[in-house]
C-alpha positions in Angstrom: 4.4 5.4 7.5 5.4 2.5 5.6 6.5 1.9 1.6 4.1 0.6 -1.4 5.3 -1.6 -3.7 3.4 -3.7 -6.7 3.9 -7.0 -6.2 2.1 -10.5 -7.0 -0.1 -12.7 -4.8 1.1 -15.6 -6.3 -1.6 -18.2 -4.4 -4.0 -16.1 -6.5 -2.0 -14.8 -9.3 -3.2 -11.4 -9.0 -1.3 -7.7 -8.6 -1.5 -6.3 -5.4 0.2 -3.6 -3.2 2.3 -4.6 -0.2 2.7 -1.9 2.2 6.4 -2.4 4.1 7.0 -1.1 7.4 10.3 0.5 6.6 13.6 -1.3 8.3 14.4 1.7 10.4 11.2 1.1 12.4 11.7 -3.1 12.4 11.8 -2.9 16.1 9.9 0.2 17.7 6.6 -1.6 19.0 5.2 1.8 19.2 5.2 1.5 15.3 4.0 -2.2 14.9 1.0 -1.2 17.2 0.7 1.8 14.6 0.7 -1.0 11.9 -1.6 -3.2 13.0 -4.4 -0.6 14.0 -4.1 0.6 10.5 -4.6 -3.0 9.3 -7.6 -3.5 11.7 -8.8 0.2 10.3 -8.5 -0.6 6.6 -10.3 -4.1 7.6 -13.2 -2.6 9.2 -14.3 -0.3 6.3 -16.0 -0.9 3.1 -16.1 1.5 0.8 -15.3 2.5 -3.0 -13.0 4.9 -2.1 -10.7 2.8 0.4 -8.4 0.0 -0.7 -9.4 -3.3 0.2 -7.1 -4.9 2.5 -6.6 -8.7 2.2 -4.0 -9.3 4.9 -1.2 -8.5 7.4 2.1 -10.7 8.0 5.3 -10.7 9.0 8.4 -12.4 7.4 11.9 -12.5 8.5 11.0 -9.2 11.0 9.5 -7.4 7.7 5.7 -6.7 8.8 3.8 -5.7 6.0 -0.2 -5.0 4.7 -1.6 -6.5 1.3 -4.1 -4.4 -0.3 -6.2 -4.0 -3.1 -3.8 -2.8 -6.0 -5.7 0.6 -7.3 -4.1 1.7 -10.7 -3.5 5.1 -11.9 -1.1 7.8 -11.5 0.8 8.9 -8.5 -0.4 12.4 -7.1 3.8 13.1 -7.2 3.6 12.5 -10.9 0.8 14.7 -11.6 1.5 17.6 -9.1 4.6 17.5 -10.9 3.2 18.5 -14.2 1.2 21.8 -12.1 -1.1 22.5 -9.7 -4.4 20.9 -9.8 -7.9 22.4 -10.9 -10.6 22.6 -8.2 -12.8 20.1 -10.1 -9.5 18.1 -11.1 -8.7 17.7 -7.3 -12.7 16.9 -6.2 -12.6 14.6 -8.9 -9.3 12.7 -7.6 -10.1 12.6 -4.4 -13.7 10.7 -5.0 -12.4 8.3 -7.3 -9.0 7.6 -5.3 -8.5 6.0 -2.1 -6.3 7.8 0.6 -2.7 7.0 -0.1 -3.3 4.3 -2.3 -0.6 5.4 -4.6 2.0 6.5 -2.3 5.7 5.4 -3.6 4.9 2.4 -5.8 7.4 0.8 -7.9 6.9 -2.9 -9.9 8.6 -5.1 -8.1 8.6 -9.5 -8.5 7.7 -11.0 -5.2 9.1 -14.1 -4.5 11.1 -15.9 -1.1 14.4 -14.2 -1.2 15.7 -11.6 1.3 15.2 -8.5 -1.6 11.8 -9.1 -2.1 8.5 -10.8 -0.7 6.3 -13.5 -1.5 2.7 -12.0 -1.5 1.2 -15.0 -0.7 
């Protein structure tokens, strides 16, 4: 429900991923309620396999989550070189957290209306 982009936490100079609820849903509340139980989810777990989150904001009606940036490749990218082995796709899904690399594209975060400061 929402877009991944890398991005920069520039109070602590390091990579993250911003989840964005997309513009279309900007004003259903049914959707920020979504959003923030998701944020209050991801804040109540622990665990190797689940990003980290490190907070939830809002700026200029954008909500959006920062998370622990998890590299590696997109599932997209590698379903799109075949299927996956059994032991491929047990492997995956233990290392990976759920969703973590959904739709992310390098982006520079800063103040302006294109793109968000991290921080």
């Amino acid at each position: 429900m929402g877009e991944v982009y890398r991005a920069l936490d520039t109070r602590l100079d390091r990579e993250v991923a911003i989840k964005v609820l997309p513009e279309e849903l900007a004003d259903d509340e049914e959707r920020h309620a979504r959003f923030a139980r998701e944020a209050r989810m991801l804040a109540s777990l622990n665990h190797a396999n689940v990003a980290r989150i490190h907070g939830v904001d809002e700026d200029g009606g954008v909500y959006f989550l920062a998370l622990e940036l998890i590299e590696g490749e997109e599932l997209a990218t590698r379903l799109a070189r075949g299927r996956l082995a059994v032991e491929e796709g047990s492997t995956s899904a233990a290392s990976s957290p759920p969703g973590s690399k959904r739709r992310t594209r390098p982006v520079s975060c800063t103040a302006t209306s294109s793109h968000r400061t991290c921080a």
